[in-house]
PyMOL Python script that loads the backbone (N, CA, C, O; Angstrom):
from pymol import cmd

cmd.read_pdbstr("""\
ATOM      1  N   UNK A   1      73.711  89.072  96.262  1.00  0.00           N
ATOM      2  CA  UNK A   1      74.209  90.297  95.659  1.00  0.00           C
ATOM      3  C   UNK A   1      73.875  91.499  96.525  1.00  0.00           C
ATOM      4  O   UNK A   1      74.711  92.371  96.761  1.00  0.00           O
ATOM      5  N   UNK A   2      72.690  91.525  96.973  1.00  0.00           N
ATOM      6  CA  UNK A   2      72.283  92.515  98.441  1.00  0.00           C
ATOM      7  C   UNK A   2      73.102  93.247  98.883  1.00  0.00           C
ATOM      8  O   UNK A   2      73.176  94.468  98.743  1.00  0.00           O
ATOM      9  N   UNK A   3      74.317  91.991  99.907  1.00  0.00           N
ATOM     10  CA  UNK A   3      75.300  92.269 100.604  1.00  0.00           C
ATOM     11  C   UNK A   3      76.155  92.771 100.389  1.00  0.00           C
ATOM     12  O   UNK A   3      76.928  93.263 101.211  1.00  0.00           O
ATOM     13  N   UNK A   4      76.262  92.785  99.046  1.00  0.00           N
ATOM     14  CA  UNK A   4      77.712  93.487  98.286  1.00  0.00           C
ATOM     15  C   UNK A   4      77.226  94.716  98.173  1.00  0.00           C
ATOM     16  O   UNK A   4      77.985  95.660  98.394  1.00  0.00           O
ATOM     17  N   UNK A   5      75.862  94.950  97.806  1.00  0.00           N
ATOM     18  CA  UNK A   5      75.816  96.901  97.386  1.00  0.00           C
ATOM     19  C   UNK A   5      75.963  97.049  99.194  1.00  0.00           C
ATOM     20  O   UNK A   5      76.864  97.731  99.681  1.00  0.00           O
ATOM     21  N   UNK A   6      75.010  96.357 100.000  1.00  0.00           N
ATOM     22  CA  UNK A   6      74.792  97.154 101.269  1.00  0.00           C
ATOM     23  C   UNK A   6      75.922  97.329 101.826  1.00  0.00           C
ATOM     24  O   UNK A   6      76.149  98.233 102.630  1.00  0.00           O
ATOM     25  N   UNK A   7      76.634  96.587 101.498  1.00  0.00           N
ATOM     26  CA  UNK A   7      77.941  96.810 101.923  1.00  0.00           C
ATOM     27  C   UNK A   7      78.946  97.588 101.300  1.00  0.00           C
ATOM     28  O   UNK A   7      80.133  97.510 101.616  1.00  0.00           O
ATOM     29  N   UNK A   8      78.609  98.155 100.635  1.00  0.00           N
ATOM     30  CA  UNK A   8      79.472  99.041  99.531  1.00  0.00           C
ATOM     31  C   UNK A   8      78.829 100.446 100.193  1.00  0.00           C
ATOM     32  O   UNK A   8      79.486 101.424 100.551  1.00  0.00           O
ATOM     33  N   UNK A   9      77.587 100.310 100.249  1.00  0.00           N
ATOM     34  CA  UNK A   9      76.794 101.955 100.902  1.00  0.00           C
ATOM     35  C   UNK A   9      76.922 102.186 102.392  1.00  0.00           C
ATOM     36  O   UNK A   9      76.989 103.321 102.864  1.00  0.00           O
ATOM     37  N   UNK A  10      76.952 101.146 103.080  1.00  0.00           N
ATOM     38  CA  UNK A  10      77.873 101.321 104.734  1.00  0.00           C
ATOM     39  C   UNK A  10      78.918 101.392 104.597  1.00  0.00           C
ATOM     40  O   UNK A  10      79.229 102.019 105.610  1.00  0.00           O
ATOM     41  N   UNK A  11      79.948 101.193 103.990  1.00  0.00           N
ATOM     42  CA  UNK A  11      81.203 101.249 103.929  1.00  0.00           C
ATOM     43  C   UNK A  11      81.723 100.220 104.712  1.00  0.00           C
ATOM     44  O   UNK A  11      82.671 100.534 105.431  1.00  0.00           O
ATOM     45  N   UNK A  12      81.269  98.883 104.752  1.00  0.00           N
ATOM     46  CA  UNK A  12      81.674  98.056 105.983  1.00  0.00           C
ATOM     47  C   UNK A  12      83.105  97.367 105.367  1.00  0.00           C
ATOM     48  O   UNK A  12      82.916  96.589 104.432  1.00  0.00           O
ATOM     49  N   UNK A  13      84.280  97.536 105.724  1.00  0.00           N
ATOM     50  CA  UNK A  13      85.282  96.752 105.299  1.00  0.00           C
ATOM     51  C   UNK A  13      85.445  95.518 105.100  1.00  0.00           C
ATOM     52  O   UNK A  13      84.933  94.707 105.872  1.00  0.00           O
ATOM     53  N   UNK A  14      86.279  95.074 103.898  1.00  0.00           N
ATOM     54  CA  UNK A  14      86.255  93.793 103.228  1.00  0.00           C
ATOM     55  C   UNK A  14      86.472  92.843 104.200  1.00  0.00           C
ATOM     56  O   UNK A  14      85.814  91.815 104.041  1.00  0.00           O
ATOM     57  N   UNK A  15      87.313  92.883 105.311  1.00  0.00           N
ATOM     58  CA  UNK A  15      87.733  91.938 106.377  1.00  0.00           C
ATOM     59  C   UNK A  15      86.491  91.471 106.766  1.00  0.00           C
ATOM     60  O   UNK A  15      86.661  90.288 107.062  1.00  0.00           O
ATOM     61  N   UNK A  16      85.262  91.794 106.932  1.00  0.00           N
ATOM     62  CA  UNK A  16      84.043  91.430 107.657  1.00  0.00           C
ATOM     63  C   UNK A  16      83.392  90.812 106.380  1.00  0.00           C
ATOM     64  O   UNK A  16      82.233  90.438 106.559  1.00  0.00           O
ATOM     65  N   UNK A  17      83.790  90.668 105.399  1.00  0.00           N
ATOM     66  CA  UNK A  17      83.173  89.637 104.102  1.00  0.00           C
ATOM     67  C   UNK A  17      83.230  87.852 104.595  1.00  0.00           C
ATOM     68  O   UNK A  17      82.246  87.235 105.002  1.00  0.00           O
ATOM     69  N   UNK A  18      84.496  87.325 104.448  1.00  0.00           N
ATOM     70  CA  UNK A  18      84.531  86.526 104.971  1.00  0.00           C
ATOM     71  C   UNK A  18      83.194  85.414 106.008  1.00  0.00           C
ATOM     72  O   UNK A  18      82.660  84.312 105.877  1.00  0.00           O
ATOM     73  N   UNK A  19      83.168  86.536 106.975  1.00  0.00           N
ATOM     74  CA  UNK A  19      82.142  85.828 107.921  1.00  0.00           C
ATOM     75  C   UNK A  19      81.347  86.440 107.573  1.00  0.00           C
ATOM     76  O   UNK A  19      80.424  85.915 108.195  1.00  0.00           O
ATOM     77  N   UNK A  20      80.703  87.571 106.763  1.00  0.00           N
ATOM     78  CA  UNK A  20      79.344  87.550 106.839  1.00  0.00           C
ATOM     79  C   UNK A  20      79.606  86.860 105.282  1.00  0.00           C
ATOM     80  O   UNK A  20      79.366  87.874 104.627  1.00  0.00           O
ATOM     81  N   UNK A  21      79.763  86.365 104.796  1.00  0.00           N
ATOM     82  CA  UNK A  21      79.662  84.985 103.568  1.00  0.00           C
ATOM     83  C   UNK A  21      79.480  84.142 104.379  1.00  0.00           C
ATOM     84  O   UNK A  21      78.784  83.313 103.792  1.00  0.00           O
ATOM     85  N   UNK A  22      79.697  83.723 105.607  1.00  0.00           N
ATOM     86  CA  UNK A  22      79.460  82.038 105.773  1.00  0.00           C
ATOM     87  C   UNK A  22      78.046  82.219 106.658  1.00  0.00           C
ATOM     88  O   UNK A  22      77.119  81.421 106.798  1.00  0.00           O
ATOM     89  N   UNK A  23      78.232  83.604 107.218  1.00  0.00           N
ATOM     90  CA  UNK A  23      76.607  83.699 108.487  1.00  0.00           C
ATOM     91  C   UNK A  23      75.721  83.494 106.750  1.00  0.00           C
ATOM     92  O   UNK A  23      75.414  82.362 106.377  1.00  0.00           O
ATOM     93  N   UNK A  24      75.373  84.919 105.741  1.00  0.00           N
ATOM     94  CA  UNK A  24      74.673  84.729 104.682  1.00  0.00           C
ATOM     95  C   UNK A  24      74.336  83.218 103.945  1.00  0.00           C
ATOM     96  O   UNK A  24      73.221  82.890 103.538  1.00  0.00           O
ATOM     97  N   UNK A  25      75.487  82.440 103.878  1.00  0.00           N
ATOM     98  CA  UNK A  25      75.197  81.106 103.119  1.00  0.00           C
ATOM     99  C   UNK A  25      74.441  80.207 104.183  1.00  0.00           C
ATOM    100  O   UNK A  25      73.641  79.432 103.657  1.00  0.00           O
ATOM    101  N   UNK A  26      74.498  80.159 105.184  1.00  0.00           N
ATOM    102  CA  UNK A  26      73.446  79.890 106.290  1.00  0.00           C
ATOM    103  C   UNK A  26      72.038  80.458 106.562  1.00  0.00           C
ATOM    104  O   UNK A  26      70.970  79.852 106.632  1.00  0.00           O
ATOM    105  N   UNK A  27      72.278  81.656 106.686  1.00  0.00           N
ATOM    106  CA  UNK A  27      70.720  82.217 106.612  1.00  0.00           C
ATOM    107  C   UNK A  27      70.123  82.187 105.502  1.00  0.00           C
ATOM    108  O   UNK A  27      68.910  81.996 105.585  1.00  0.00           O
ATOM    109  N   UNK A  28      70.809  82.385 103.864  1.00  0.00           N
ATOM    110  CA  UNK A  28      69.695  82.310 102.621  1.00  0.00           C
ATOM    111  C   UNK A  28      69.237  80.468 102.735  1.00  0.00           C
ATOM    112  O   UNK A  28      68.809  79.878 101.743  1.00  0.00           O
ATOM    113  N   UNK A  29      69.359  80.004 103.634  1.00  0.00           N
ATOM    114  CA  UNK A  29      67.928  78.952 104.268  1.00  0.00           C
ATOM    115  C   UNK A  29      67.616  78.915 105.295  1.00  0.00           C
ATOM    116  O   UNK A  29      67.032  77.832 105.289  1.00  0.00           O
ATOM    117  N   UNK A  30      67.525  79.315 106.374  1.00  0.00           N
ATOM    118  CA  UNK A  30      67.239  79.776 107.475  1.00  0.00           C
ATOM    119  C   UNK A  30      66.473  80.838 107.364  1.00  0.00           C
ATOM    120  O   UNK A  30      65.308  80.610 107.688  1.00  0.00           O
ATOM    121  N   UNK A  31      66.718  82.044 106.987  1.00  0.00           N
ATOM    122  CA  UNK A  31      65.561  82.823 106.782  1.00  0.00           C
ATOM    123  C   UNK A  31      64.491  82.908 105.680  1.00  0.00           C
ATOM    124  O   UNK A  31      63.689  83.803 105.413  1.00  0.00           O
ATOM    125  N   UNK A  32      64.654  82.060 105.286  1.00  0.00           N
ATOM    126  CA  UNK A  32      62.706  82.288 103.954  1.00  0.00           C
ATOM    127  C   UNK A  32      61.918  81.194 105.469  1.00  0.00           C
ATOM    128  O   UNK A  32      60.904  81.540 106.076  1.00  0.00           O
ATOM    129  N   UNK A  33      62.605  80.095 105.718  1.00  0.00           N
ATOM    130  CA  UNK A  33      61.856  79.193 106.608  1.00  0.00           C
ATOM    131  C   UNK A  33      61.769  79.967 107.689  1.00  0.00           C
ATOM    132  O   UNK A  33      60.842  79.496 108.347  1.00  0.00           O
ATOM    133  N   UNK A  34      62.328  81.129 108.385  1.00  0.00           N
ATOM    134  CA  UNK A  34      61.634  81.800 109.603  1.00  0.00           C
ATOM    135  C   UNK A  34      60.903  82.695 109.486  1.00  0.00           C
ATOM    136  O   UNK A  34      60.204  83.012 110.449  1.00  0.00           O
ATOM    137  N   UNK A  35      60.819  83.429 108.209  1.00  0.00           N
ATOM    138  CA  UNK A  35      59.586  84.074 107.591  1.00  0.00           C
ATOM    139  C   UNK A  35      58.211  82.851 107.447  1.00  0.00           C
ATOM    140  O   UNK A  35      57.135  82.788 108.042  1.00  0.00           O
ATOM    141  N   UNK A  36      58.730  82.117 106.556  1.00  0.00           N
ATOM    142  CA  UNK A  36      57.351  81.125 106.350  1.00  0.00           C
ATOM    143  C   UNK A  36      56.485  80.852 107.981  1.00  0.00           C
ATOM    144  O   UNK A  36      55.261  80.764 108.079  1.00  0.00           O
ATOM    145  N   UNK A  37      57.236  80.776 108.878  1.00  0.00           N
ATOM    146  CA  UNK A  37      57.046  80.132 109.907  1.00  0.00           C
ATOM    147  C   UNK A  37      56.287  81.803 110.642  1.00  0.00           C
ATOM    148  O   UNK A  37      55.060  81.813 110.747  1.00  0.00           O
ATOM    149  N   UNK A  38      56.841  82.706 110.960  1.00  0.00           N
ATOM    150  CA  UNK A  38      55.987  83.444 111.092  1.00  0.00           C
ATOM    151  C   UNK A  38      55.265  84.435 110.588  1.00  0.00           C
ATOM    152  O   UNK A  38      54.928  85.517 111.069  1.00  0.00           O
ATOM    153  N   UNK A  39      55.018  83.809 109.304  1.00  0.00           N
ATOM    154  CA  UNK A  39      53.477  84.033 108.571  1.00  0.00           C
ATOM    155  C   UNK A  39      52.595  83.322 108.731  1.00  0.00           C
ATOM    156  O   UNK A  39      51.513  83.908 108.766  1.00  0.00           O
ATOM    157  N   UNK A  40      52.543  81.911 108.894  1.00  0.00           N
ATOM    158  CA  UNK A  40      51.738  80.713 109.968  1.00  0.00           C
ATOM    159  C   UNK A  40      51.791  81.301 110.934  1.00  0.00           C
ATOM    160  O   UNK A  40      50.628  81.112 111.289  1.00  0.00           O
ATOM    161  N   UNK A  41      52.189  81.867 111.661  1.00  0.00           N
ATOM    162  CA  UNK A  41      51.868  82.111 112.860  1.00  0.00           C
ATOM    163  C   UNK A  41      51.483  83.608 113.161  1.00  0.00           C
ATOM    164  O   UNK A  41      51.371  83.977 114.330  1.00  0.00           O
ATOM    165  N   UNK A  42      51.353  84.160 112.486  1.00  0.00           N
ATOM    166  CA  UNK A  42      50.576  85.604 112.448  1.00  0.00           C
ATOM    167  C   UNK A  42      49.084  85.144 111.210  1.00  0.00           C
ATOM    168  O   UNK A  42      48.274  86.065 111.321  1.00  0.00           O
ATOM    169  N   UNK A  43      48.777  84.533 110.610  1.00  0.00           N
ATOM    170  CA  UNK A  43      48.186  84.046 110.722  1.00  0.00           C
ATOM    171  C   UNK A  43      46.726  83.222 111.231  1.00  0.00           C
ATOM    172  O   UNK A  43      45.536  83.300 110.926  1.00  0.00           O
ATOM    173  N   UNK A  44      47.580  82.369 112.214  1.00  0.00           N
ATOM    174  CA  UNK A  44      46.870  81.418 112.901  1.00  0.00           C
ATOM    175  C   UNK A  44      46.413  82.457 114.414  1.00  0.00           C
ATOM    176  O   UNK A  44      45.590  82.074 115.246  1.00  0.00           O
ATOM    177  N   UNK A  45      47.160  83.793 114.490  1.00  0.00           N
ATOM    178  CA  UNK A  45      46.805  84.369 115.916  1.00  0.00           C
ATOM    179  C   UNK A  45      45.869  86.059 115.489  1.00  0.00           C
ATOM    180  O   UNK A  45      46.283  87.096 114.971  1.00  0.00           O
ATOM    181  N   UNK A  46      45.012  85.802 115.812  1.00  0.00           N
ATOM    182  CA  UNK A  46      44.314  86.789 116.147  1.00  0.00           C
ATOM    183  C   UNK A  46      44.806  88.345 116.389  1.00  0.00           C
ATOM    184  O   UNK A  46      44.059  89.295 116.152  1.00  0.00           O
ATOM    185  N   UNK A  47      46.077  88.487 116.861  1.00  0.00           N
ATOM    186  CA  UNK A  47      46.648  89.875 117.461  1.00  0.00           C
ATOM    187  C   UNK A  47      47.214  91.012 115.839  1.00  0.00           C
ATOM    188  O   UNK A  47      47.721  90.740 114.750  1.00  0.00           O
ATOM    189  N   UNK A  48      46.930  91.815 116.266  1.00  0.00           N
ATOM    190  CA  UNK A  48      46.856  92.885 114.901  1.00  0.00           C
ATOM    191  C   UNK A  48      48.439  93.353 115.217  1.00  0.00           C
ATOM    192  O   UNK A  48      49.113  93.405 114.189  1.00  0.00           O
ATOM    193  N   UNK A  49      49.103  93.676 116.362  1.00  0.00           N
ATOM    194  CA  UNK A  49      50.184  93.178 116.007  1.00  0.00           C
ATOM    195  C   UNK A  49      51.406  92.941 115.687  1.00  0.00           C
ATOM    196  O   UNK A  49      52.295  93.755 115.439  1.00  0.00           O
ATOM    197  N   UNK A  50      51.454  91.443 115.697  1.00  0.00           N
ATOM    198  CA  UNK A  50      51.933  90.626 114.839  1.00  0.00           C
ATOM    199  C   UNK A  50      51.972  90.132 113.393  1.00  0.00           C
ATOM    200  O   UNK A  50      52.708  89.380 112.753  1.00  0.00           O
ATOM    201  N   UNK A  51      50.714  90.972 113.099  1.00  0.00           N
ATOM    202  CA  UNK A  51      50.519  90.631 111.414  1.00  0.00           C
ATOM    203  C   UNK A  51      50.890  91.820 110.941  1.00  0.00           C
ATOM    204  O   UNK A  51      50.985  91.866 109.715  1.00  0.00           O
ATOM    205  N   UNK A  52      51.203  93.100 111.715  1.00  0.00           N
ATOM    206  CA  UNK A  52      51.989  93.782 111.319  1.00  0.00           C
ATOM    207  C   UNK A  52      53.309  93.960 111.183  1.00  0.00           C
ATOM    208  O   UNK A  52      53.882  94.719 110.402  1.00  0.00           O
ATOM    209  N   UNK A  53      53.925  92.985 112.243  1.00  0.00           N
ATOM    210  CA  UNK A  53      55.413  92.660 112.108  1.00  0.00           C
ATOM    211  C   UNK A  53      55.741  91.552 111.245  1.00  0.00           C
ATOM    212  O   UNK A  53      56.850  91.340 110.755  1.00  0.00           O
ATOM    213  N   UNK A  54      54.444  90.693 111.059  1.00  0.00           N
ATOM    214  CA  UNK A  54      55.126  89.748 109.671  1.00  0.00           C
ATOM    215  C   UNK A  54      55.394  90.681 108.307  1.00  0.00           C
ATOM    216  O   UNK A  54      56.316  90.477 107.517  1.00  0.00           O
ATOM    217  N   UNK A  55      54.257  91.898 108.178  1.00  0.00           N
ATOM    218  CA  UNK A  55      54.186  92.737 106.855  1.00  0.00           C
ATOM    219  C   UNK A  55      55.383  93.452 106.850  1.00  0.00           C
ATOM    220  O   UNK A  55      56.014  93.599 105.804  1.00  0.00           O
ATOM    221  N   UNK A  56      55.767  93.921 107.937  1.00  0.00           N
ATOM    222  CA  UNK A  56      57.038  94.290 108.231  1.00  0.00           C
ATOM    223  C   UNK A  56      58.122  93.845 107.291  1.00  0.00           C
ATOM    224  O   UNK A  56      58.484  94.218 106.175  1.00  0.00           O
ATOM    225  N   UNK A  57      58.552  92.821 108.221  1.00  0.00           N
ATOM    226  CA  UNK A  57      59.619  91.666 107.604  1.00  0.00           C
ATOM    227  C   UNK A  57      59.363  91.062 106.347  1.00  0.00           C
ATOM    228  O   UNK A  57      60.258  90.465 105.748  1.00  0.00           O
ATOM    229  N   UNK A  58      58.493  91.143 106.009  1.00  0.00           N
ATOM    230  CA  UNK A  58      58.536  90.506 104.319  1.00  0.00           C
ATOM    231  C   UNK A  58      58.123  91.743 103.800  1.00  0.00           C
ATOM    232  O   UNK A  58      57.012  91.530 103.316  1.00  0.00           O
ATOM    233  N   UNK A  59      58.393  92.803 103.657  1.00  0.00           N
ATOM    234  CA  UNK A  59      58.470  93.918 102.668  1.00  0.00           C
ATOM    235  C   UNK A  59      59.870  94.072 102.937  1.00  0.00           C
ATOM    236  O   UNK A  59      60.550  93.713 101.976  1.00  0.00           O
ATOM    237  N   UNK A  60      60.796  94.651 104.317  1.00  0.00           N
ATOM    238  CA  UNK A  60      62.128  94.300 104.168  1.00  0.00           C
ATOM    239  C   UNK A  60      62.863  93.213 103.095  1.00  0.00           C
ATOM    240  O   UNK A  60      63.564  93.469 102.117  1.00  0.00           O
ATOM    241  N   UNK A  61      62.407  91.793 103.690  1.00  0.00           N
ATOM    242  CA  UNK A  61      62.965  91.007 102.824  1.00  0.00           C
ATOM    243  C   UNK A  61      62.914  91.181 101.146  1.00  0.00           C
ATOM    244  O   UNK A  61      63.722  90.955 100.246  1.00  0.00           O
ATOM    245  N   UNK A  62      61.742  91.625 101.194  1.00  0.00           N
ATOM    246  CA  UNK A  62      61.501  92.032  99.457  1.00  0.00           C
ATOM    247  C   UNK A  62      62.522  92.759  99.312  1.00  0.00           C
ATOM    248  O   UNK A  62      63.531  92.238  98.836  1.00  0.00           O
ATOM    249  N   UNK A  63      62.529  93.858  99.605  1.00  0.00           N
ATOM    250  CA  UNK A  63      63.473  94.949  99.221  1.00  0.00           C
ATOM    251  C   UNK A  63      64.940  94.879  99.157  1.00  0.00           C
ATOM    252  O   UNK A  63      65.774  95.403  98.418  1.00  0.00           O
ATOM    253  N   UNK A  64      65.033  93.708 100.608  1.00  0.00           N
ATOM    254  CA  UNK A  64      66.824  93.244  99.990  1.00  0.00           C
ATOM    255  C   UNK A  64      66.960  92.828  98.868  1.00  0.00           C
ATOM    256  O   UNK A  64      67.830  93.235  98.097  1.00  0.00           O
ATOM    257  N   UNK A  65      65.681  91.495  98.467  1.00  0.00           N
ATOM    258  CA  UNK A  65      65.726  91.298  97.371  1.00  0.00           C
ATOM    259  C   UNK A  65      65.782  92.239  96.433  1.00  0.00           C
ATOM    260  O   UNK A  65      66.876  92.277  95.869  1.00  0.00           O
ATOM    261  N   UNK A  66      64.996  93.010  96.063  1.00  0.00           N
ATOM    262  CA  UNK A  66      65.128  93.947  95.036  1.00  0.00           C
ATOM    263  C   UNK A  66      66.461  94.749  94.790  1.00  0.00           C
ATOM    264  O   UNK A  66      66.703  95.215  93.677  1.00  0.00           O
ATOM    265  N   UNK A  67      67.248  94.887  95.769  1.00  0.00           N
ATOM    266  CA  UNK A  67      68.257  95.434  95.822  1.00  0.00           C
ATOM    267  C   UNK A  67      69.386  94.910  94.814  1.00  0.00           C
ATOM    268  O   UNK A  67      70.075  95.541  94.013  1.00  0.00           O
ATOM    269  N   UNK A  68      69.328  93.026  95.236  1.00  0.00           N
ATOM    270  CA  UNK A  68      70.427  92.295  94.640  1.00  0.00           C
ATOM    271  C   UNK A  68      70.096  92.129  93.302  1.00  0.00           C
ATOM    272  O   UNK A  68      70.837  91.943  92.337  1.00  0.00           O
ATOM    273  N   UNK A  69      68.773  92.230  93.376  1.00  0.00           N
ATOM    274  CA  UNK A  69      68.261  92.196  91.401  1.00  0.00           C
ATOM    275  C   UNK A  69      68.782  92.984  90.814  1.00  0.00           C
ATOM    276  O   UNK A  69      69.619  92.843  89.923  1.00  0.00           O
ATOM    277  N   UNK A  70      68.387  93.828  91.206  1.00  0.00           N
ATOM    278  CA  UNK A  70      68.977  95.716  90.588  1.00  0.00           C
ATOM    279  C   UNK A  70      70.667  95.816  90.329  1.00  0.00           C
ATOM    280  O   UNK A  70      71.370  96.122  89.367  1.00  0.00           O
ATOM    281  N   UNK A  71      70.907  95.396  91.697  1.00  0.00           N
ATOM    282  CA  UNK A  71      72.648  95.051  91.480  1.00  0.00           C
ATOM    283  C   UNK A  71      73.021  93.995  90.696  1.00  0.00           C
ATOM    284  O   UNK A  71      74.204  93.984  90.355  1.00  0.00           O
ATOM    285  N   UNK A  72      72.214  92.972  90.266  1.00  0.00           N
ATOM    286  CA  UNK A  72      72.836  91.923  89.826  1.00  0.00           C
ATOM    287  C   UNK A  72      72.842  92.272  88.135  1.00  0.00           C
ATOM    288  O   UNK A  72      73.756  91.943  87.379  1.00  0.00           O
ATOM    289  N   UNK A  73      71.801  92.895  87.796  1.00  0.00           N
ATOM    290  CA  UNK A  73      71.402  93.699  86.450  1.00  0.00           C
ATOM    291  C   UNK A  73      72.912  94.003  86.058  1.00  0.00           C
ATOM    292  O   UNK A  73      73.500  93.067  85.516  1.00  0.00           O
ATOM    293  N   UNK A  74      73.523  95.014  86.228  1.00  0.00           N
ATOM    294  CA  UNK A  74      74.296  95.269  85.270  1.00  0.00           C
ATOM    295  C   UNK A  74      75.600  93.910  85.378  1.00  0.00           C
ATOM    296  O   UNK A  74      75.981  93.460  84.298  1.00  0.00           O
ATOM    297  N   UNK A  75      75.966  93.564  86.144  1.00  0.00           N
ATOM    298  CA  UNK A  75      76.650  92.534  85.943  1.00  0.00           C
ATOM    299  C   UNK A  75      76.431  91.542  85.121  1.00  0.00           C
ATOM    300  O   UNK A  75      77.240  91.312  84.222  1.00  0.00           O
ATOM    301  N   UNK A  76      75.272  90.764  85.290  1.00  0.00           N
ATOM    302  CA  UNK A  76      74.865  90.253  84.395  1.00  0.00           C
ATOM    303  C   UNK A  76      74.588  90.456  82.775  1.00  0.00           C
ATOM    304  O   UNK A  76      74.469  89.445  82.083  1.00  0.00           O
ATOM    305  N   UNK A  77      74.491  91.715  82.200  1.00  0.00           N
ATOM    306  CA  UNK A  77      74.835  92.101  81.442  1.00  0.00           C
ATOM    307  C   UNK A  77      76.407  92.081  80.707  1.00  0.00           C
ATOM    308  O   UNK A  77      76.725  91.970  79.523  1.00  0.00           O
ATOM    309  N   UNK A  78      77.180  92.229  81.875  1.00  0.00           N
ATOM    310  CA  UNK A  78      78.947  92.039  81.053  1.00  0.00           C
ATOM    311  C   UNK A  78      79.097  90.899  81.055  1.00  0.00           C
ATOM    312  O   UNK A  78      80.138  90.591  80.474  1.00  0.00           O
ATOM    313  N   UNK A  79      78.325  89.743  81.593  1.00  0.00           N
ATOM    314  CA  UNK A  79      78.814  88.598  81.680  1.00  0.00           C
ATOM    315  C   UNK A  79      78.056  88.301  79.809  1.00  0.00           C
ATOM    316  O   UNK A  79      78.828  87.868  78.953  1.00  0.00           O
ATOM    317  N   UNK A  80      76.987  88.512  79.539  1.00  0.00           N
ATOM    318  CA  UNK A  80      76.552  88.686  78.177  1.00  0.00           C
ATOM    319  C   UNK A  80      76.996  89.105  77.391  1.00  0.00           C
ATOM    320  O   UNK A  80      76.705  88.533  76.341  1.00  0.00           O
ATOM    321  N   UNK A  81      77.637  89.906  77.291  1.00  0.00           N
ATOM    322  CA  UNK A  81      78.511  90.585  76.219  1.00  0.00           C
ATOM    323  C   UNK A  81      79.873  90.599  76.089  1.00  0.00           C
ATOM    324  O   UNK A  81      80.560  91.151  75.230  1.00  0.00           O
ATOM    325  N   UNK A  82      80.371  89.562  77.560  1.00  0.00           N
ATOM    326  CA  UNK A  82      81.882  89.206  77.665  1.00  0.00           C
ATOM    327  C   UNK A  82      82.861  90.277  77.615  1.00  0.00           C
ATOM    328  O   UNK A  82      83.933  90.139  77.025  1.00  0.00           O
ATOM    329  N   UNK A  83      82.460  91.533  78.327  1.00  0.00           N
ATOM    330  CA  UNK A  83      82.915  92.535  79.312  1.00  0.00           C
ATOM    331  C   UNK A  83      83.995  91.894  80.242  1.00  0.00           C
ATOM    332  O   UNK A  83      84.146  90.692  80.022  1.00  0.00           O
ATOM    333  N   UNK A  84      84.790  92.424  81.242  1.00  0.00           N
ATOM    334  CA  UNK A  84      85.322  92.152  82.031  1.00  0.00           C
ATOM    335  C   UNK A  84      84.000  92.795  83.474  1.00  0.00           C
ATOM    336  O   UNK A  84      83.128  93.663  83.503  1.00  0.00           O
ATOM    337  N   UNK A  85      84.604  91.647  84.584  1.00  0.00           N
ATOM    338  CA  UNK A  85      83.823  92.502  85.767  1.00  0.00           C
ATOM    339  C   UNK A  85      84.787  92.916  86.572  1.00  0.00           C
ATOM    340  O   UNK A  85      85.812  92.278  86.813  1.00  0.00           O
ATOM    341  N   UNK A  86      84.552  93.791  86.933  1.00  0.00           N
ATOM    342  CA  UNK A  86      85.084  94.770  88.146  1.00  0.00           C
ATOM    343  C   UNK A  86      84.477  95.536  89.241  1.00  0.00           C
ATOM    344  O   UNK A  86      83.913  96.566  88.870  1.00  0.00           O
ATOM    345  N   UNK A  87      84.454  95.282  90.516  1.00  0.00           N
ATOM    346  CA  UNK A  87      83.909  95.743  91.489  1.00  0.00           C
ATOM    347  C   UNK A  87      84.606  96.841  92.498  1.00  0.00           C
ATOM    348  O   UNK A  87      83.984  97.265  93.472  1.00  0.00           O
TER     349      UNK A  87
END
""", "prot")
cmd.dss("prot")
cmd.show_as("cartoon", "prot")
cmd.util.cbc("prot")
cmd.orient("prot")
């Protein structure tokens, strides 16, 4: 759901949906496992950093998340009350 507000607030045109749907359905597993992977590895290394660029990237990632929650909220709501949706 992310992609749809961020993409609604860049203004990125619908033509570029398409492929970023098939890159996204690829990366929502690809990226939690390249986060996991370098949090083991900031971690396991000593350098200050790198454990600042893992904190980095997983507060980003949070926040996309939070984004699609927030967006997904009212939708989810018309789907409850058998609203129509419209985007």
């Amino acid at each position: 759901m992310s992609y749809f507000i961020v993409g609604k607030v860049l203004d990125v045109p619908s033509s570029y949906f398409p492929v970023f749907s098939l890159i996204w359905t690829f990366g929502c597993f690809l990226l939690p496992l390249m986060m996991l992977q370098l949090y083991f590895y900031a971690k396991e290394n000593n350098g200050l950093a790198i454990k600042y660029i893992a904190n980095g990237v997983l507060v980003l990632l949070t926040l996309l998340m939070l984004i699609g929650i927030i967006g997904f909220t009212p939708i989810l709501h018309k789907l409850t009350i058998g609203a129509p949706i419209v985007f």
